[in-house]
C-alpha positions, 0 to 999 in steps of 0.5 A: 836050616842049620847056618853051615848050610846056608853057607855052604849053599851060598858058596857054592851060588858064588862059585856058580855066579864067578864061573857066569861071570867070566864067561866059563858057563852060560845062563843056561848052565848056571841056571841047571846046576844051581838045581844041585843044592837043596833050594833056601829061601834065606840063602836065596834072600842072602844072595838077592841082598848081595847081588844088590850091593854087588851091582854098584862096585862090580855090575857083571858080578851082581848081574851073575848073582841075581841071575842065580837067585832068580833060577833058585827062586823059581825052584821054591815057587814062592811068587813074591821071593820071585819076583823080588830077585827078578827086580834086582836082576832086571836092575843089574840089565839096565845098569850094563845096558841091556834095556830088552831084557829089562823091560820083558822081565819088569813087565811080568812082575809088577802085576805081583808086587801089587797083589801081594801088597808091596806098592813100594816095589811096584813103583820101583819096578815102574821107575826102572821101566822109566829108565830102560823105556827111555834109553831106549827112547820110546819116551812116551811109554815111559812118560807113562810108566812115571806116571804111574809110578808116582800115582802109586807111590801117593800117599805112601811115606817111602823116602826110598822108592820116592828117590828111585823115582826121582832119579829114573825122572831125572834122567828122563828130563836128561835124555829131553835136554832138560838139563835143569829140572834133572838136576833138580831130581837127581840132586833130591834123589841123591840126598834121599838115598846117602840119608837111608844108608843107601850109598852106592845108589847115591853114589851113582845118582851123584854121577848122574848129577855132575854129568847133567851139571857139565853144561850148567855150572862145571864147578858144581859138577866137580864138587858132586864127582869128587863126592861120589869118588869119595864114596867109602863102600865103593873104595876099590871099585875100577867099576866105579873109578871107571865111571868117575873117569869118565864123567870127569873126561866129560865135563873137561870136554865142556871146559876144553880140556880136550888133551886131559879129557882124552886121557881119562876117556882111554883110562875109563874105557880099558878098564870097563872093556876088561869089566865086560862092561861094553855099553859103558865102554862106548860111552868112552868111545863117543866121548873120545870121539868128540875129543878127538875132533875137538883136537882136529884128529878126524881118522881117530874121531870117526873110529872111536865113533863107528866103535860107539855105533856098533856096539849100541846098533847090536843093542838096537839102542836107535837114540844111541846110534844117531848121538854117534850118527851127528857127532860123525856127521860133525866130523865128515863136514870138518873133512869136506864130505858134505853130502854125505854129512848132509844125508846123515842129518837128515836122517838123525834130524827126521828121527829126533823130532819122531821122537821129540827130541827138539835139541838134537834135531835143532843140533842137525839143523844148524849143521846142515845150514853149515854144509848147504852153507859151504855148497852155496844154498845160502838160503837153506843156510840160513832158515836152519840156522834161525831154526836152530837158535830160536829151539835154543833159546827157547830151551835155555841154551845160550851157549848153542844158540851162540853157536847158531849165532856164529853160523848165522853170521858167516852166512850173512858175511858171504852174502854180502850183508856184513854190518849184519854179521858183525853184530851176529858175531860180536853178540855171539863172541860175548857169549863164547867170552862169558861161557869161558870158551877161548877157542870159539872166541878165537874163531869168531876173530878169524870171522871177523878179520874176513869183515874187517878185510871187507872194509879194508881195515887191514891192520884191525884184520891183522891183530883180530888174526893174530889173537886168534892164531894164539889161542888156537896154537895155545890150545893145540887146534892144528886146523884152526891154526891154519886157517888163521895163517890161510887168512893172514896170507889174504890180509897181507896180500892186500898190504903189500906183503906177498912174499910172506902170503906165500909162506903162510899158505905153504904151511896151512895147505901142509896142514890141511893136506895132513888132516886130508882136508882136500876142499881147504888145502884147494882154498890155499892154492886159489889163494896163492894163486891171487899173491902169484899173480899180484906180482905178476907171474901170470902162468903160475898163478893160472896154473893153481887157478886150473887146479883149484877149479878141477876140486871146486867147479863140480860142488862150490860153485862160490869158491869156483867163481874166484878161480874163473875170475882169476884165470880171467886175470890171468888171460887179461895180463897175457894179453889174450882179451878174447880168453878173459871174457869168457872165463869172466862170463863162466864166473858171471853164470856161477854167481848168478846160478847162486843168486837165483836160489836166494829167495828173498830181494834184500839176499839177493841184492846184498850177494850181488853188491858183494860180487860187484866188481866182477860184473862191471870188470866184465861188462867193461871189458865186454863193451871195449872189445864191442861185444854187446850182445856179451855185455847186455846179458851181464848188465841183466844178470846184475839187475835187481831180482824182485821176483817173489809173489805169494800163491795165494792170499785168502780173506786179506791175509798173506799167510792163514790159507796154510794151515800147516805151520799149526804143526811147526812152532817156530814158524807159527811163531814168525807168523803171529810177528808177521800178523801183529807187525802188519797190524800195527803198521796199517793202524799206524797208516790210517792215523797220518794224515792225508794230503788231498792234493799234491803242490805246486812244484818239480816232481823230483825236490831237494832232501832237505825240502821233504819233510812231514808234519808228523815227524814221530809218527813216520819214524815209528813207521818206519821203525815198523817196517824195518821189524817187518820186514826182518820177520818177512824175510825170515819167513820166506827163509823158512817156507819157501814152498809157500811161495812162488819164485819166478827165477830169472833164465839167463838172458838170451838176445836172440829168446827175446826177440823171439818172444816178442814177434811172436805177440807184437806185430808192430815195430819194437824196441827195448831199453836196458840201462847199467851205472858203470862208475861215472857212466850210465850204459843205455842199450837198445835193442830191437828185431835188426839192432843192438847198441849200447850208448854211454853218457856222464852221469851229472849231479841232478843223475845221481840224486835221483838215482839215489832217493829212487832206490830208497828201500823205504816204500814211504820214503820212494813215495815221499820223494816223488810226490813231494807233497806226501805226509806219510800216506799214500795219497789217494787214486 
């Protein structure tokens, strides 16, 4: 064909793709009218080469260009020709996102590559099913797509399709959170590509690279964007600079940037939503939705999200709905609407691990432990967020397995067990520290301040405080800010300040008010409750207290046990001691509802002991107005709960009669502790020595008369069950169906007579002791009477109470045999 007219042939196949482009013909139509021009396999050829180049400046155009060359293709009825411009086409689709229409094309012309002896284009095209298989995340099928590519590729000296290959990989590891390994392809595929003349493709790999190394070296990934911006035959590409935009929007979000990251995120996304270019354009959506709730706007947050969502869900892109599903469920528990944040982690958990995505499903792991964490299920709390942080660190996440850190210490700190939250919080604020991530810093100071308050440090709680309200006013976190000042406000009403605890929390409830933060606006209110009536204005401070319960009775049960305690005080001040009994009896039934799901002794002890102060002021209060029956159920519900016994414990071993932890991991892994801790210690056991006798003397001696004649080895036991016994109780957290719990009913005088006639016919009676102060309280009940007695405890009283409750079993039996050496003595 003279040149003319394969030039006229092209032109008239570039009007065709400009007028398929902007939406003035449909497929269908271009396809039908490209049939006006005698077919030419060169201009064909031409048009294919073209489009190619096309797809990396302006993707919608080198999509309309393949297009028409695929139609005219089909009309010469050369099969190889065919499938070559079915190949770019199938490229251009998943480049705009549409990974359905990629994989049914790629599938009907591989099988030609091979036959007409191209395996270079056959591996190329299995690369590309790599890519649209996992963004629509059947990985396994792409798993082995990439095998085989690789397979064919043996042998074969294609520095090219080698890097397709490798970066189709890379962006696989990506999508599996294996971060390293695809900077590692993606770099290589990168280098191949620059060396072969291939720019737009290692542009666009460069992209890839500075996206994955965001959560690895931020620098680097801005010296790689640079590189790829800086690409001469994309100059003038707003395709390109779009994408640039964005990647540079991500990686200021990882460095906190959130203000500039929100103006290039909108930058990106105008400009590819004028491109038509949607599946790109919600890409900039989700990430403006994380900014936003970065920066506490939470109504912007959930709509940029649900416009991320809707455009991935009409591509039936599942993996990219649930992204959009957890980020909104962050943003729904940041708005106190925890069920229904629950219900989408679940949801998104359950897929992600069909899918083997371990990160994201520890992700919602450690965020449902934050929701159950404020509904008070502190158990669940807790097995998630241990859950979570273990999946991180296995995967060489230090910064989310801070995060989970960070959760597992506010779960300790309001179960009472605060020298265990000080070190969760301290080594996950080394981490936040390193990682160059203030604003976390900052929140574990708030954290921290609460511990500190515990203790009564005031003014160590007061400037952690005061740093933290800083870098939180510095960086522009409006929430964060007010959460501070609600804390300052409890710190200064503990030293005396309240008049400025009452402008404090004016201003935080303001703020939290504006965001629609309901649940923590209420906190403020309980808050300012406790400032009104330390200065005595008792009706105002009943007021907030009612108000608050009417928020916090129906869900948070934690929270809500401090208003009924307060109203008590309340009534308590007016004078109305029937009243402030039973608003202390209704704070007593919600702690110990909590108390009762907490699965583990030392859990429950330590919540107890956190809350102490209610139940003796109520058993006091119960025992001066003689109101024993009252009393006697409180003293109950504060005794220590030992009330966990295994189902069952085939051959000697406490765990391996259930077989379904092979399935789960992280709890074999707890178990294989569990196994060679047990072991250890009954080893270590069968080597001390035994005392066949116990000596002359009082059962109950003097610390310093007990001693051993095996000093290291009883340290190491003890070394040793300290270690099992946290591995113990992290089991438990974690599969408490394979326990039974007894949990204890509330105490019913008139229950247990009842129970008890119906077994003893002889004459009865039942003791039941408490430690108020310096008292011990003896209650005695039988089938017609209830006392309650009250004696000084003396200094013989306390030393065997203390050495008693000892949580060393070696220990107890060393105090009451006196004579043990460090094994049980037989019989």
């Amino acid at each position: 064909m003279p040149k003319p007219w394969l030039d006229e042939s092209l032109d008239f196949y570039h009007s065709l793709a400009r007028r398929l482009c902007e939406g003035h013909l449909s497929s269908a139509e271009a396809a039908a009218e490209s049939r006006r021009v005698h077919p030419s396999p060169a201009a064909v050829e031409r048009l294919r080469a073209e489009a190619e180049q096309r797809i990396w400046r302006a993707p919608q155009e080198g999509w309309a260009m393949a297009h028409i060359a695929c139609a005219v293709a089909r009309e010469l009825g050369c099969d190889l020709l065919q499938a070559e411009c079915a190949l770019t086409l199938a490229g251009a689709l998943n480049v705009l996102g549409r990974f359905a229409e990629a994989v049914s094309i790629l599938n009907s012309v591989t099988g030609h590559f091979l036959t007409h002896g191209r395996p270079d284009l056959a591996s190329r095209c299995y690369s590309e099913i790599v890519l649209a298989r996992t963004s629509l995340g059947e990985f396994e099928v792409a798993r082995t797509a990439l095998t085989r590519a690789r397979d064919i590729l043996t042998g074969l000296d294609d520095p090219l399709a080698q890097a397709r290959c490798n970066r189709a990989e890379g962006l696989f590891y990506q999508e599996r959170n294996r971060y390293s390994e695809a900077v590692a392809l993606l770099r290589q595929a990168g280098d191949a590509f620059a060396a072969a003349g291939y720019d737009g493709e290692a542009a666009l790999t460069w992209c890839d690279l500075a996206y994955n190394l965001r959560y690895i070296d931020p620098q680097e990934a801005l010296f790689w964007l640079d590189k790829a911006r800086c690409i001469p035959v994309l100059g003038g590409s707003r395709v390109h600079t779009a994408r640039c935009d964005y990647i540079l929007a991500v990686i200021y979000e990882e460095l906190n940037r959130y203000a500039e990251s929100l103006i290039l995120c909108r930058q990106a996304r105008a400009v590819l939503g004028e491109e038509g270019l949607d599946f790109l354009a919600a890409f900039c959506d989700l990430c403006q939705g994380i900014v936003h709730y970065r920066l506490n706007q939470y109504d912007a947050a959930l709509q940029t999200l649900s416009r991320a969502r809707t455009s991935y869900a009409a591509r039936a892109l599942s993996s990219h709905v649930a992204m959009c599903d957890l980020n909104t469920a962050v943003v729904l528990y940041a708005t106190n609407r925890y069920a229904e944040a629950l219900e989408l982690y679940e949801r998104v958990a359950e897929e992600a691990l069909a899918e083997g995505r371990v990160l994201r499903a520890a992700r919602c792991h450690t965020n449902m432990g934050l929701c159950y964490d404020r509904l008070g299920r502190y158990d669940r709390a807790l097995a998630l967020h241990d859950r979570a942080r273990q999946a991180f660190l296995e995967a060489g996440s230090p910064v989310y397995a801070a995060l989970c850190q960070e959760n597992l210490a506010g779960t300790f700190r309001r179960l009472g067990r605060h020298q265990t939250a000080l070190l969760h919080y301290q080594q996950a604020r080394e981490i936040f520290a390193r990682e160059g991530m203030p604003v976390y810093e900052a929140r574990c100071d708030t954290h921290l301040a609460d511990l500190y308050l515990a203790w009564g440090q005031h003014e160590q709680a007061l400037a952690s405080l005061e740093q933290a309200r800083a870098t939180c006013q510095r960086e522009g976190m409006a929430v964060y800010v007010a959460a501070c000042d609600r804390e300052m406000a409890r710190v200064g009403l503990e030293m005396g300040r309240g008049d400025k605890a009452h402008a404090l929390l004016a201003q935080a409830k303001a703020a939290f008010n504006e965001k629609g933060l309901l649940v923590d606006a209420v906190l403020c209110d309980l808050a300012a409750g406790e400032v009104h009536l330390s200065q005595g204005e008792a009706t105002e401070a009943a007021r907030l207290f009612k108000e608050a319960l009417e928020v916090l009775a129906p869900g948070f049960p934690d929270e809500a046990w401090r208003a009924w305690y307060g109203l008590g005080r309340c009534a308590l001040f007016q004078g109305d001691r029937p009243r402030a009994l039973e608003h202390w009896l209704s704070a007593v039934e919600l702690t110990s509802q909590i108390r009762a799901g907490l699965p583990t002794e030392r859990l429950s002890g330590g919540f107890f002991a956190s809350r102490r102060r209610l139940y003796e002021d109520t058993l006091e209060l119960a025992l001066e107005m003689e109101a024993t029956e009252q009393a006697l159920a409180v003293a109950e519900a504060s005794k220590a709960q030992t009330f966990l016994a295994l189902r069952a414990r085939p051959q000697d071993e406490a765990w391996t009669g259930w077989w379904s932890w092979r399935d789960d991991p992280y709890l074999g892994e707890l178990l294989s502790q569990e196994r060679r801790l047990r072991r250890e210690m009954e080893s270590l056991r069968r080597e001390l020595k035994l005392v066949e006798a116990d000596e002359a003397g009082p059962i109950l001696r003097r610390e310093g008369e007990l001693q051993s004649d095996q000093p290291q080895a009883l340290a190491r036991l003890v070394e040793l069950s300290r270690a099992y016994e946290e591995v113990v109780e992290r089991v438990r957290w974690a599969a408490p169906d394979w326990v039974k719990a007894y949990f204890p009913m509330p105490f019913s005088v008139q229950a247990l007579r009842q129970a008890v006639m119906a077994r003893l016919s002889v004459r009865w009676a039942c003791l039941s002791y408490y430690v108020l102060d310096d008292l011990l309280v003896t209650f005695y009940l039988d089938g017609q009477h209830l006392t309650a007695h009250r004696r000084p405890l003396n200094a013989y009283d306390r030393l065997a109470l203390r050495q008693c409750t000892d949580p060393a079993r070696d220990f107890r039996e060393l105090i009451y045999r006196g004579a043990l050496r460090g094994h049980r003595i037989p019989g």
